[in-house]
Every structure is written in structure tokens, then in C-alpha cells.
C-alpha positions as CSV (number, residue, x, y, z in Angstrom):
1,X,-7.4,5.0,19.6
2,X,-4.2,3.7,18.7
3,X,-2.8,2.7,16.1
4,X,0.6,1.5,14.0
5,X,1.9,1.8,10.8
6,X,3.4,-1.3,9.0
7,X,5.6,-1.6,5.6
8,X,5.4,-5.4,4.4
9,X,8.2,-6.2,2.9
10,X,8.4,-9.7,1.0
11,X,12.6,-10.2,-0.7
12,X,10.9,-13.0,-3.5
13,X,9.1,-10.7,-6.4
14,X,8.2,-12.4,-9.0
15,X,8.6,-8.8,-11.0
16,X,11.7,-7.4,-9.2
17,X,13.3,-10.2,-7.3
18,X,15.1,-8.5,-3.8
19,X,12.9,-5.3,-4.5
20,X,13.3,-3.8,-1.3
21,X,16.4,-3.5,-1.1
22,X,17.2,-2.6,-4.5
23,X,19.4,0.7,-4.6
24,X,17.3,3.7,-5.1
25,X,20.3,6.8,-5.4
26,X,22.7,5.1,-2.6
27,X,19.6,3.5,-0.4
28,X,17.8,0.7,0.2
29,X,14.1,1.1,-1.1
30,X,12.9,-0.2,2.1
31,X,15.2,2.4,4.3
32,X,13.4,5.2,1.7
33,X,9.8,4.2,2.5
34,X,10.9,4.1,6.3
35,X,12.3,7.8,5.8
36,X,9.1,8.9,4.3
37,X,6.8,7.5,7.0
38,X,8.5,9.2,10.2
39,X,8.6,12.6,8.4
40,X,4.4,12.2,9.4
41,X,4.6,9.8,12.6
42,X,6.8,8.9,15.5
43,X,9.5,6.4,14.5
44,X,8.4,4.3,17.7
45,X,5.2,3.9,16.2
46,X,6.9,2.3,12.5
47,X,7.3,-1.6,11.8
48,X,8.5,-3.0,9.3
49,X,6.9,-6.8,8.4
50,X,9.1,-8.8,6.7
51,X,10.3,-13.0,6.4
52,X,13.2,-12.1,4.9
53,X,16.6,-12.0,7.2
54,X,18.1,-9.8,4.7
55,X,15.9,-7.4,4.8
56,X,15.7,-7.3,9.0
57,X,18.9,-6.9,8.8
58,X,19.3,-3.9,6.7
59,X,16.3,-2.4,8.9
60,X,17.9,-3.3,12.1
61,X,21.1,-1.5,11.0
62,X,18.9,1.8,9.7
63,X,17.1,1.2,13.9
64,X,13.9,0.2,12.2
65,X,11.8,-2.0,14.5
66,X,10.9,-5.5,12.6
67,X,8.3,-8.0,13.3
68,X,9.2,-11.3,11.5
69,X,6.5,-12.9,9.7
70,X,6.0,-16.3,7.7
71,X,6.4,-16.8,4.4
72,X,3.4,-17.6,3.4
73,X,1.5,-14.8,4.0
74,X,-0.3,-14.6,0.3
75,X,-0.1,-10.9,0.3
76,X,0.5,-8.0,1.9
77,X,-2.2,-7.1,4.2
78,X,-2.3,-10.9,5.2
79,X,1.2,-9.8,6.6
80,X,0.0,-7.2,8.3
81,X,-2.6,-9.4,9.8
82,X,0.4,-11.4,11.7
83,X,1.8,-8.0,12.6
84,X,-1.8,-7.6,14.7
85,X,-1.2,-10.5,16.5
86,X,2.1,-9.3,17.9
87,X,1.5,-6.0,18.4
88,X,-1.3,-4.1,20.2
89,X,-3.3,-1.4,18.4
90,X,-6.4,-0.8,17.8
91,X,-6.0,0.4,13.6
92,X,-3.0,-0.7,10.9
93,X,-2.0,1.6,8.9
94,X,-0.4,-0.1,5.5
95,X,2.1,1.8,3.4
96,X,3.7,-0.7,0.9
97,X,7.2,-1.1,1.1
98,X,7.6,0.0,-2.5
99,X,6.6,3.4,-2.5
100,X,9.9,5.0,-1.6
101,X,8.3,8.8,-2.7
102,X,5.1,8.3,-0.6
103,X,4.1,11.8,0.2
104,X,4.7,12.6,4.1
105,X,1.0,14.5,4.0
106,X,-0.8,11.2,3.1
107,X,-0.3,9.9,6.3
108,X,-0.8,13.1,8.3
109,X,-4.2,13.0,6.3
110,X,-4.8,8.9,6.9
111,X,-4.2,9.5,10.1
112,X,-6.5,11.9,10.7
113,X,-8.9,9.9,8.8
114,X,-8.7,7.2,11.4
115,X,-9.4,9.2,14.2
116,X,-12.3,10.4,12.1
117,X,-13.6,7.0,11.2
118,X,-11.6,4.3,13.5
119,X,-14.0,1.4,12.3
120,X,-13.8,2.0,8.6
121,X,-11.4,0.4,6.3
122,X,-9.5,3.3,4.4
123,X,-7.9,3.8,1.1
124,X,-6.3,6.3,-1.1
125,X,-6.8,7.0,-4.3
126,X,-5.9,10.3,-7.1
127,X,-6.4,11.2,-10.3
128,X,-4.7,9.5,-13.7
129,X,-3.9,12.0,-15.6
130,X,-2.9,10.1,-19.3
131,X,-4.2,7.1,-21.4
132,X,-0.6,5.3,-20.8
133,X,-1.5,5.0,-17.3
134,X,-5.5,4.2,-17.8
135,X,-4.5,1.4,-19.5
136,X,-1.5,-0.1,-17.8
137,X,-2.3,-3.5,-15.6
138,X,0.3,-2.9,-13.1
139,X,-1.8,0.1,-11.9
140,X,-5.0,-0.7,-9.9
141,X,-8.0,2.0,-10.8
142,X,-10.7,3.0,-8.6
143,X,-14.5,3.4,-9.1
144,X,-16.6,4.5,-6.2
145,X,-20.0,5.7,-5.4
146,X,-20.7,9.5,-5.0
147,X,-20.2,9.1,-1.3
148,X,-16.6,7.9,-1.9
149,X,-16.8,4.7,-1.1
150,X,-15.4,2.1,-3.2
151,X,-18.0,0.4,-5.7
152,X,-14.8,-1.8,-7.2
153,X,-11.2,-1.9,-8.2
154,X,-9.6,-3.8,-11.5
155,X,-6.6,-3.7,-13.4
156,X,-8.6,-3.5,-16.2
157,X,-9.3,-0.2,-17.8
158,X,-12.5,1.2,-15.9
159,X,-14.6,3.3,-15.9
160,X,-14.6,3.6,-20.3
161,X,-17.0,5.0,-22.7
162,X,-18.8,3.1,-25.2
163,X,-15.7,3.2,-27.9
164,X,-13.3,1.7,-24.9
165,X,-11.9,5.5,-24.9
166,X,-10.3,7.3,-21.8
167,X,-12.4,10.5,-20.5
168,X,-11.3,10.0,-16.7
169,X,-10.3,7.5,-14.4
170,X,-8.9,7.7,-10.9
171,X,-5.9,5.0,-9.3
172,X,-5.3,3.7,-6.0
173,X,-2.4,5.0,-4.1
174,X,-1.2,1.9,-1.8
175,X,-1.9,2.8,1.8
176,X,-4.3,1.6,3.8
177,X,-6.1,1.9,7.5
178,X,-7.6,-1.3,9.0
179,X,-9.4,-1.7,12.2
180,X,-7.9,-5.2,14.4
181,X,-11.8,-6.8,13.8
182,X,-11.5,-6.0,10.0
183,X,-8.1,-7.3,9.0
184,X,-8.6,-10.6,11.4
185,X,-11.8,-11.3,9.4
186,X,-9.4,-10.9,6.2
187,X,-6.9,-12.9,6.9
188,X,-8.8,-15.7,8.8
189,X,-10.5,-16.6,5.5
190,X,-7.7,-18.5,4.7
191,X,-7.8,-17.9,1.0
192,X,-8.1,-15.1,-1.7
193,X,-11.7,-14.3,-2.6
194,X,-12.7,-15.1,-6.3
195,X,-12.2,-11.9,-7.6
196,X,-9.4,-10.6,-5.3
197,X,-7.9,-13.7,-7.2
198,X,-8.7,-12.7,-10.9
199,X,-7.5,-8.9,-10.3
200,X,-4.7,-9.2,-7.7
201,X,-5.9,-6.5,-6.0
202,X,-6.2,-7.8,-2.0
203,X,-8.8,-4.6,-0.7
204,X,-10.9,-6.5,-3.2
205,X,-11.6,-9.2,-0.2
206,X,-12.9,-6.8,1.9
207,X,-15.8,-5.9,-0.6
208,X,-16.2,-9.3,-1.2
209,X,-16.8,-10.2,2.6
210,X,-19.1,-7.4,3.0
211,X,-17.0,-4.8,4.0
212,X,-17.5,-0.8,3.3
213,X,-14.2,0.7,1.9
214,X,-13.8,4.8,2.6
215,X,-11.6,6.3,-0.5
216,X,-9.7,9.5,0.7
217,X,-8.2,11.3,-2.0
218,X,-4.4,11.7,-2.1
219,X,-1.2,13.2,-3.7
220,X,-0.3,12.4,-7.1
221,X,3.2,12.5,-6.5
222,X,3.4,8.3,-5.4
223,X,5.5,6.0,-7.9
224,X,5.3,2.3,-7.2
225,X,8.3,-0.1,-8.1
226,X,6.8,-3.0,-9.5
227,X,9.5,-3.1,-12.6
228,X,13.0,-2.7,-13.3
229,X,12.1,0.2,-15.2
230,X,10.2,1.6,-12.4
231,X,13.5,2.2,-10.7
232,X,14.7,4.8,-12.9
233,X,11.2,6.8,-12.3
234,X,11.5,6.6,-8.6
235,X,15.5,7.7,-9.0
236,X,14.4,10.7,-11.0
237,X,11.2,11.4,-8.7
238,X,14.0,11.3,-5.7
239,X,16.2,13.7,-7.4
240,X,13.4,16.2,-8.0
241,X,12.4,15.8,-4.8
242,X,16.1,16.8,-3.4
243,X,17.1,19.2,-6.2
């Protein structure tokens, strides 16, 4: 079984315009979500998927291998999608390009996952911890069957007690396994599914075309730049990590 991991990485945020290569404490955010991955996997095995020629070129300068892309990939995993038909493998891996403190051990432990289950679309999710986060739309939250398999995913605040009130919730961490079959079918649709659409949360197409999703529980240590004020978490969550 082999597979890849990929880090799309689109320059035009709506959110944080050039957010890849914004400066996290000297480096490129991309170049620190690189770092992170090859502290788990062989650097040979690491693409970055981009359309962008700034951002190949501050890869190609760090020795990152980049697969150019078009820009019209609608999101993320679409990208990866033109990643599969340019490079062999048999499963994705997906760690978004803006989580430049993604925990080392949560892709030894997808990894392993894959081996496990190589036809299974997997995801990570771990615990929220506070109300502020429960209830924040930039962070996806996760509701699955006993089994662990995802039942759905919204932006909304879910799952919530008859007052609305927070008792527990769970978010997703943003990296993903796909087997080559899997992420063709996605992609080849051509178009967001109607509630991928209303959430903005893409693993909601694969539900929606009939696909299981395995959950795999993961770190809490992962802070997504989405917002300018996201940077200064992610600086301080660097500094922690270096003190």
C-alpha cells in the first residue's frame, strides 16, 4: 500500500489573503506545516499542491516537491484530486496547509490507520474543551455513531441540549486519508453537494455520495489559521512548543 501526503495550498483567501505564506515567527506558514509533516514521514513522500507561483517558489527554495494545480479547484481535497492524477499512490493523505502546529503523532497514527483500513475515508477529530469554541463557525464539530464513524459535521453548534446549552462536543482536526477510487468519485462530481454547500465543510460530500467516514481521535494541540487573529495563537502555540 502506498500512499502520499499532500498540503493544498491556495495564495487567494477570502479570510487571510496570501495565508500561506504569511510569517509565523520568521517562516512561511506553508514551510511550518512542511516541517511538521517530515518529523512523521519521509520528505520524498511530501507534496505540496498549490496554483500559486509564489507559493512554489518559496517551497522549491525550502526543497519541497510541488505539483501545480488549477485554480479552480473549489476546495481543498478537489486539489488533491489533481494531485492523484499526477502521482501514483494508492491512499492521500491531506494535512491542510494551515495547520503550522499539526502534531507529528497524528500522522504516525493516520498512517497507521491507513494500513489498518486502506479503503476507508479517514478523519480526525478531539475534544472542545470551552463554550467559545462550541460555538465558533470557523470551527467544524463532529457527531458520530458509537462505532466512530461520522453521522455529520456542521458549523453550527451540535450536538446541544434542549436550552441550546454546551455539555460536550467534539471538532474536527483537518487531516484526512482517501483511497485513489474515493477521492476520484469526489472530485468527478463536478460540483459541491447541497449540504457540503450550506456548511462549507467538503468531507460532507463524501457522506452525501454514500460514503462511510472513519473518525480517529487526535491531539488537541492543532490551531488553524483562518484569521488574522489566528496568527498570534499559532505564534504563541510555536513559542511553547520551542521554549
Amino acid at each position: 500500500m502506498k500512499f502520499v501526503v499532500v498540503i493544498p495550498a491556495r495564495y487567494e483567501s477570502s479570510r487571510l489573503p496570501g495565508k500561506p505564506l504569511v510569517s509565523l515567527c520568521g517562516v512561511p506558514m506553508i514551510v511550518r506545516t512542511y516541517r511538521q509533516c517530515i518529523k512523521a514521514v519521509d520528505a520524498d513522500l511530501v507534496y505540496v499542491a498549490t496554483d500559486d507561483e509564489r507559493i512554489r517558489a518559496v517551497c522549491e527554495a525550502e526543497g519541497i516537491k510541488v505539483v501545480m494545480t488549477s485554480s479552480s479547484c473549489q476546495t481543498g481535497t478537489d486539489r488533491v484530486a489533481e494531485v492523484a492524477r499526477q502521482v501514483e499512490a494508492d491512499v492521500y493523505i491531506n494535512v491542510q496547509g494551515d495547520e503550522p502546529v499539526f502534531n507529528p503523532d497524528d500522522l504516525r497514527l493516520l498512517v497507521d490507520t491507513v494500513h489498518a483500513h486502506p479503503d476507508e475515508v479517514i478523519n480526525g477529530f478531539c475534544a472542545i474543551r470551552d463554550e467559545e469554541q462550541f460555538r465558533s463557525t470557523s470551527i467544524p464539530k463532529v457527531v458520530m455513531r458509537p462505532d466512530g464513524r461520522l453521522l455529520y459535521m456542521s458549523r453550527g453548534s451540535v450536538p446541544c441540549n434542549k436550552k441550546n446549552g454546551f455539555e460536550a462536543g467534539w471538532r474536527q482536526v483537518c487531516a484526512y486519508a482517501f483511497p485513489r477510487d474515493a477521492l476520484l468519485a469526489f472530485a468527478e462530481l463536478g460540483a459541491k453537494t447541497p449540504l457540503e454547500a450550506i456548511e462549507d465543510i467538503e468531507i460532507l460530500r463524501f457522506l452525501e455520495l454514500g460514503r462511510e467516514v472513519r473518525m480517529i481521535p487526535m491531539s488537541e494541540c492543532s490551531v488553524a489559521v483562518d484569521h488574522p487573529e489566528d496568527v498570534i495563537r499559532a505564534e504563541a502555540a510555536i513559542r511553547a512548543e520551542t521554549a
